[in-house]
C-alpha positions, 0 to 999 in steps of 0.5 A, spaced: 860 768 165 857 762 161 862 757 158 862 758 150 860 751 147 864 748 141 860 744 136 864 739 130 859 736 126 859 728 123 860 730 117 868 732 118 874 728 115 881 729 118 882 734 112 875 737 114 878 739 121 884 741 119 882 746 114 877 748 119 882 750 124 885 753 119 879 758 118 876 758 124 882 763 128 881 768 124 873 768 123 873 767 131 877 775 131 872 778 126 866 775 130 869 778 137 870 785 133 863 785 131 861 783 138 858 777 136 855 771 141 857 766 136 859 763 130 862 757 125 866 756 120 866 757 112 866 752 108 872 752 103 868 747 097 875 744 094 877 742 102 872 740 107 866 735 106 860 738 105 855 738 111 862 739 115 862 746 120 864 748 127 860 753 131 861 756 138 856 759 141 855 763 147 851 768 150 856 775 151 863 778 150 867 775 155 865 768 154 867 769 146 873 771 148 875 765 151 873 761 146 877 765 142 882 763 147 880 756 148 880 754 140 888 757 140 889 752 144 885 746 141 889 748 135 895 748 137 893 741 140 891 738 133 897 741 130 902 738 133 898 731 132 897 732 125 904 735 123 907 728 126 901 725 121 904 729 116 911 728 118 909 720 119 906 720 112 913 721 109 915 715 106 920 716 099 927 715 100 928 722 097 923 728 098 923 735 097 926 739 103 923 746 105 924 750 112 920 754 116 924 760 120 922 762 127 918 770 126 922 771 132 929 767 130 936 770 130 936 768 122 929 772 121 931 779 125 937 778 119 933 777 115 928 782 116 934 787 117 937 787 110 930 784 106 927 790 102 920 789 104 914 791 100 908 792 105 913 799 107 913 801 099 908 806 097 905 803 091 904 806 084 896 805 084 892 811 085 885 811 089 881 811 083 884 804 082 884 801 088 889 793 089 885 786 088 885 780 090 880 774 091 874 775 097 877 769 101 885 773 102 891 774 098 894 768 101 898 764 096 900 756 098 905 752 094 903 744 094 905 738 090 910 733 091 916 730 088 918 734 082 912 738 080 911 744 085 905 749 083 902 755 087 895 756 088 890 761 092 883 760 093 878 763 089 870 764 090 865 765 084 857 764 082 851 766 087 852 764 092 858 763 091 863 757 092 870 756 092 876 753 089 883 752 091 886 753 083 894 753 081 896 760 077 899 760 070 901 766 068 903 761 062 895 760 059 890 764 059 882 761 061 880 761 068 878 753 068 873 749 072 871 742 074 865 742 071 859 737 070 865 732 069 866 727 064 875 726 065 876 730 071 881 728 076 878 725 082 879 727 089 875 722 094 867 721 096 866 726 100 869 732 096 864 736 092 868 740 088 865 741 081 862 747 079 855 747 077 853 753 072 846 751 073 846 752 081 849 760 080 843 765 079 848 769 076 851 765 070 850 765 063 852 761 057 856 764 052 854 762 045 858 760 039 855 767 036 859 771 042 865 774 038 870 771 044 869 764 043 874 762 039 872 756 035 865 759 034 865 757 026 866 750 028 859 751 031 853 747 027 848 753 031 850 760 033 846 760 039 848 753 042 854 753 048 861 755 045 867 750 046 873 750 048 879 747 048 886 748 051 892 744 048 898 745 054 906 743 052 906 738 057 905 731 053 897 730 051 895 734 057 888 739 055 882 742 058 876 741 054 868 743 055 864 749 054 864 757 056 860 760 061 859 767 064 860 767 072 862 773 077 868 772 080 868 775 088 874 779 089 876 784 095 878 792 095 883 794 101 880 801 102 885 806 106 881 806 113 882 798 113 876 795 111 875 792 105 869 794 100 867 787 096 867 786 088 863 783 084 867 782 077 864 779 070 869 773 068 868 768 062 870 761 067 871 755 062 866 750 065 872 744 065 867 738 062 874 733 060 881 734 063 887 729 060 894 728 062 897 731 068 891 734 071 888 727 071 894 725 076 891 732 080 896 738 079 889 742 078 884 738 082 880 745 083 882 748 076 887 753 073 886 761 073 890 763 067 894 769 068 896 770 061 895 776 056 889 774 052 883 778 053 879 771 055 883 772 062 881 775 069 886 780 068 883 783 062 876 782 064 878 787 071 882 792 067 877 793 061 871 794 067 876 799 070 875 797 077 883 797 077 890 799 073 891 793 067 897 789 072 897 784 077 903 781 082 905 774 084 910 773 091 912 767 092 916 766 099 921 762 101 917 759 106 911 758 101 906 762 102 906 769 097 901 774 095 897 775 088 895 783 087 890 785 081 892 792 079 898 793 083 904 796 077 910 795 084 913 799 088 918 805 085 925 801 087 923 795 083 927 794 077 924 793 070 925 789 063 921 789 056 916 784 055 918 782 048 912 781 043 912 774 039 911 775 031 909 782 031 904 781 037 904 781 045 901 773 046 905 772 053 910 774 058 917 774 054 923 777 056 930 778 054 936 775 057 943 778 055 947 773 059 947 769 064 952 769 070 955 764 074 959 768 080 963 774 077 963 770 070 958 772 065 958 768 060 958 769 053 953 768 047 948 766 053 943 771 050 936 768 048 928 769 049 925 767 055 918 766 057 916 768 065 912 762 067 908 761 074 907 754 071 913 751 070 916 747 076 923 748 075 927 754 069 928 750 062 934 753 057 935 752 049 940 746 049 946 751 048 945 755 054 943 750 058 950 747 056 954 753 058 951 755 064 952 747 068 959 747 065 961 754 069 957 752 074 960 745 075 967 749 075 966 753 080 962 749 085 968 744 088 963 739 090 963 732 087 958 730 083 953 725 084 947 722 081 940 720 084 936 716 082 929 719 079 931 725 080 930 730 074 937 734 074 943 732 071 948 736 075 948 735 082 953 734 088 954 731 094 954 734 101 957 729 107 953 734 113 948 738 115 950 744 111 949 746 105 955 746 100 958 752 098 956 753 090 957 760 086 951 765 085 946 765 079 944 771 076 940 773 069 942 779 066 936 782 062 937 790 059 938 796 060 944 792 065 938 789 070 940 784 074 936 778 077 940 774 083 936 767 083 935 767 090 935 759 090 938 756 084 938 749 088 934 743 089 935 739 096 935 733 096 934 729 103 934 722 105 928 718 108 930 720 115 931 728 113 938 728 113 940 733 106 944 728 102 945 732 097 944 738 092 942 740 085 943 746 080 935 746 078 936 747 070 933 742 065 935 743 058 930 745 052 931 742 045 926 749 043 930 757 042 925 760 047 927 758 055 922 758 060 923 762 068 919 756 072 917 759 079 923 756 082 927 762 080 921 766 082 921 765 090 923 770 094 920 776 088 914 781 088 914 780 080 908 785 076 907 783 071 905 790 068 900 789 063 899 797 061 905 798 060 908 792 058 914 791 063 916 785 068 918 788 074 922 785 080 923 787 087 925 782 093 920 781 099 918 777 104 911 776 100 908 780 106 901 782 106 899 788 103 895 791 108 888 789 108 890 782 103 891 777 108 883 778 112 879 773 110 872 775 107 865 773 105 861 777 100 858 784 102 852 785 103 852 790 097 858 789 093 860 793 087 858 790 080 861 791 074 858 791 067 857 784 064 863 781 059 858 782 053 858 790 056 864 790 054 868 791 047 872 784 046 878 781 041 879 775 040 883 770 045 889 767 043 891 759 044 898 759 045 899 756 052 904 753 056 902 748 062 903 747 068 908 743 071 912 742 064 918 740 067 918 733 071 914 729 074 905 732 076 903 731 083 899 725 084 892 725 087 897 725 094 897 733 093 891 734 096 894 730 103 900 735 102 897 741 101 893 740 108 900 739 111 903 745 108 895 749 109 898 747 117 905 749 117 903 756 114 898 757 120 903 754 125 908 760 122 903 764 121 901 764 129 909 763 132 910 767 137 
């Protein structure tokens, strides 16, 4: 048997290498599947420096096995330098804490016994309408730091295609790229991370004459590229540049276990000046808007048919999650109405009877709430607000502390390791469904990791309408079923649903659906709400603390 050789390019930063190892498992599996003699890894655009591949070469089976075998190994190495690096890195005197829980632990077999998980869930989705989701894997990361926690999932788009890791925002609708920047967030030298349309052979300008583009009338010439602006509520936070056509790279899980590759039409906002918090990073490869306007991805799949008009996020306890274009949830989940907006569907609003702390549901907590994956942390109209930390205070038996920087009025002092006892929170939406918020809480560590304290994750809103922020989403398969106009909820451990955790690459004959002017179109609607509106955005820092959480994710992933 000959040694298999192993190859790291010059070109590779630290973040480079970490990203490659992440990457290189599960390429190295596909390659043996298919009995290859060698092989290198993917180039994720928005993680690696442009030049930077490892490749592993051999000559038969059974030395690609041992490379197999050897990369384990080289990454359980690297992992622990670059988890101490990562851990070293910390250096606030107060930081956000998450954990990880061992597959195998005592706490996980409990868990895994009473958890209703999805993956054993038949899902309402017929053959002719198979789930979504990007080519490069399902998989969603939670990144960011301080107070402004978003999740992302990498997307592929153009020929040949290049990829982007973009925050999801069920709050807005265009999906937008850094793209022949003016003001864009900057990542360092050796990132290249803007889309260039030029460089796709399949793009195309949309013009100011397209019955999509929006401030057409404003255009001096219909034939020129159309405009677009996108105001956000954060404070002078926007996207600005031009429309363009581009296909978007998605993967089918077919019923024998292998993935059929699609390639979707999608309108991309090629993202030539950013301001606000997307300059601070919170977005530094783009935002993939979810919202109900007929500009969004997932209009754009349901109109070509290739799936149902609905799509699911899951964001785990431990950070990771799914998202599923065409899945309408398992039969179990339980359901609310959206609730339309002067007359019209323009975003995910629900309805909220009651809010309950404990056993106690309070009265006159009724009001209107938009389900926003953009938001970092749940925002309540002023007197609910009001009501809500009253009870929670009364029944928490804890005493109450002030932090400093720290975004939330009503915190408490914890004098061990142990969490304190607080009471449940639970919303209380119509026809008597019940959403338990899973962690209403924030933890509050000193610099040497000890929890020092806790706090009831609410802010206050002088505005009618609440926003649900992804903090009370964790531990959720949420659908937001769009044909139907319904949200639907249903605990889970955000496991992958069959083929949705593989790691793909275009297919040598991918389905191509008809382009965007093939189809008939409405005009979008402007009403969007930003990411991370509550608290502080993640500074240019995320981009280190994406690649520590990119590596405890992998460690998780391969404990055995």
């Amino acid at each position: 048997m000959i040694s298999p050789v192993f190859n790291i390019s010059s070109h590779c930063t630290s973040r480079s290498i970490l990203a490659l190892l992440s990457l290189s498992v599960t390429t190295a599996n596909q390659s043996l599947t298919h009995s290859h003699s060698s092989f290198h890894t993917p180039n994720p655009r928005s993680l690696l420096s442009p030049h930077c591949k490892l490749t592993i070469t051999s000559f038969d089976s059974l030395a690609m096995e041992e490379a197999a075998r050897s990369l384990l190994l080289a990454l359980s190495m690297a992992a622990l330098v670059l988890l101490t690096q990562c851990t070293l890195s910390v250096q606030s005197e107060l930081m956000f804490s998450s954990r990880l829980i061992h597959r195998f632990s005592d706490e996980m077999r409990a868990l895994m016994d009473t958890d209703v998980d999805v993956q054993r869930q038949k899902m309402n989705v017929g053959s002719q309408h198979p789930l979504l989701f990007p080519s490069a894997g399902s998989k969603t990361i939670s990144g960011g730091n301080d107070y402004g926690w978003l999740h992302y999932t990498y997307i592929a788009v153009g020929v040949p295609s290049v990829s982007f890791l973009v925050a999801l925002d069920t709050g807005s609708d265009l999906l937008w790229l850094p793209c022949d920047c003016v003001q864009c967030a900057k990542l360092s030298d050796n990132d290249e991370n803007e889309y260039n349309p030029s460089h796709s052979s399949t793009s195309k300008t949309i013009t100011c004459s397209h019955e999509l583009c929006e401030l057409g009338s404003t255009c001096k010439n219909p034939r020129q590229p159309c405009p677009y602006t996108v105001n956000y509520a954060s404070t002078a936070t926007s996207s600005s540049g031009s429309l363009v056509e581009d296909i978007l790279h998605l993967a089918a899980d077919s019923v024998n276990g292998s993935n059929t590759y699609v390639r979707a039409p999608i309108i991309i906002g090629c993202g030539k000046k950013q301001s606000g918090g997307y300059l601070d990073g919170i977005a530094p490869d783009g935002l993939l808007g979810l919202g109900l306007s007929e500009v969004s991805v997932p209009s754009f799949l349901a109109k070509s048919g290739v799936t149902r008009n609905s799509f699911s996020l899951c964001f785990g306890e431990s950070g990771s999650g799914n998202i599923y274009f065409g899945d309408q949830g398992p039969s179990t989940q339980r359901t609310t109405p959206f609730l339309p907006k002067d007359g019209k569907y323009i975003t995910y609003i629900i309805g909220v009877e009651n809010f309950c702390i404990g056993t106690n549901c309070l009265d006159q907590t009724s009001f209107k709430a938009q389900f926003d994956s953009g938001t970092s942390f749940t925002l309540l109209p002023d007197g609910i607000y009001k009501a809500v930390v009253e009870e929670f205070d009364r029944q928490a038996h804890a005493t109450k502390i002030t932090f400093d920087g720290v975004p939330f009025d009503h915190c408490y002092k914890s004098s061990s390791q142990e969490l304190i006892e607080t009471p449940s929170v639970t919303i209380k939406l119509s026809v008597n469904n019940t959403f338990l918020v899973r962690n209403p809480l924030f933890v509050v560590n000193d610099s040497q990791g000890g929890i020092v304290g806790v706090c009831l994750a609410i802010q206050s809103s002088p505005t009618e309408m609440g926003l649900i922020g992804q903090n009370f989403m964790t531990g959720y398969r949420l659908v937001f079923d769009r044909e139907n106009l319904t949200l639907g909820w249903s605990h889970s451990r955000c496991q992958p649903l069959r083929g949705g955790d593989t790691i793909g690459s275009n297919a040598s004959s991918p389905i191509s659906l008809p382009t965007t002017t093939e189809q008939q179109r409405a005009p979008p609607n402007t009403h969007a709400v930003a990411p991370a509106v509550a608290g502080r955005t993640p500074s240019a820092a995320f981009m280190l603390n994406s690649s520590c959480l990119l590596l405890l994710l992998l460690i998780s992933s391969t404990m055995v």
